[in-house]
C-alpha positions in Angstrom: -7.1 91.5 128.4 -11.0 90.6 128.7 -13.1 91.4 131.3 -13.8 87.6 132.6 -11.8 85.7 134.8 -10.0 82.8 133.2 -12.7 78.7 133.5 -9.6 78.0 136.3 -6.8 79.1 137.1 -4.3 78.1 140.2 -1.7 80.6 142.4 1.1 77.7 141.6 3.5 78.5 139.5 4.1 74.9 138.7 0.5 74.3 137.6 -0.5 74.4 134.0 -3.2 77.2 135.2 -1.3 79.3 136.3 -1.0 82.7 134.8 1.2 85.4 136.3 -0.6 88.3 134.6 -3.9 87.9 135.7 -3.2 87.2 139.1 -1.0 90.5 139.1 -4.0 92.3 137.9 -5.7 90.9 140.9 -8.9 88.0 140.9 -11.6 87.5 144.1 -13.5 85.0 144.4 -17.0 84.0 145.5 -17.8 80.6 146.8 -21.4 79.9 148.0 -22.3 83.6 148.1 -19.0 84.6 150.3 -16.1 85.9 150.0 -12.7 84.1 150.2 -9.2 85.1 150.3 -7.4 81.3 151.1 -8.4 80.2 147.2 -5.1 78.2 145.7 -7.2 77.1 142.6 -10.8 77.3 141.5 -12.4 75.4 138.1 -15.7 77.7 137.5 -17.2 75.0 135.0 -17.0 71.9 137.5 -17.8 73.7 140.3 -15.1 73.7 142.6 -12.3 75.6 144.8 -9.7 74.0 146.7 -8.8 76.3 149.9 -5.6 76.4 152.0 -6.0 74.6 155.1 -4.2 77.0 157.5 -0.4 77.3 158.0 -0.2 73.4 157.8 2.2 72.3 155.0 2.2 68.7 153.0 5.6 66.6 152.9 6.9 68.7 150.3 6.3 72.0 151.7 3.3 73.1 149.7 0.1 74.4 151.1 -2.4 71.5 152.2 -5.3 72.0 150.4 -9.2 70.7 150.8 -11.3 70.8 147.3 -15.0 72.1 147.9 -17.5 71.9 145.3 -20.5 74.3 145.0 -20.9 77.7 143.0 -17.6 79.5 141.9 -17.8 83.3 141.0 -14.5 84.9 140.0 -14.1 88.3 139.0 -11.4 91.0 138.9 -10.8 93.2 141.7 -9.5 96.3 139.7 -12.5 96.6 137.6 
């Protein structure tokens, strides 16, 4: 494994991003300078996160989500 967090990468295991060994090794991330914990997916060369919104679930009983654009910084927490 490398050193750098992944372009994007999402916590759904039905996504095409997702990737259960670097999420087991543990990723934070850094959006506008601070730090969040509620990140479902994050795209570091478009600029964007989308965030859980709460306990509130969608119709399908997945996590509703809001997509914020700005300045991504991933990185691993065990390094």
């Amino acid at each position: 494994m490398t050193d750098t967090p992944p372009d994007r990468l999402s916590t759904d295991p039905k996504s095409p991003y997702y990737d259960a060994a670097i999420l087991e090794r543990g990723v934070g991330i850094r959006f506008k300078g601070a730090e969040k914990t509620n990140v479902e997916e994050y795209c570091v060369s478009e600029g964007w996160v989308r965030l859980s919104v709460g306990n509130t679930k969608d119709r399908a009983g997945n996590p509703l989500t809001i997509k914020l654009k700005g300045p991504v910084e991933p990185y691993f927490r065990d390094v």
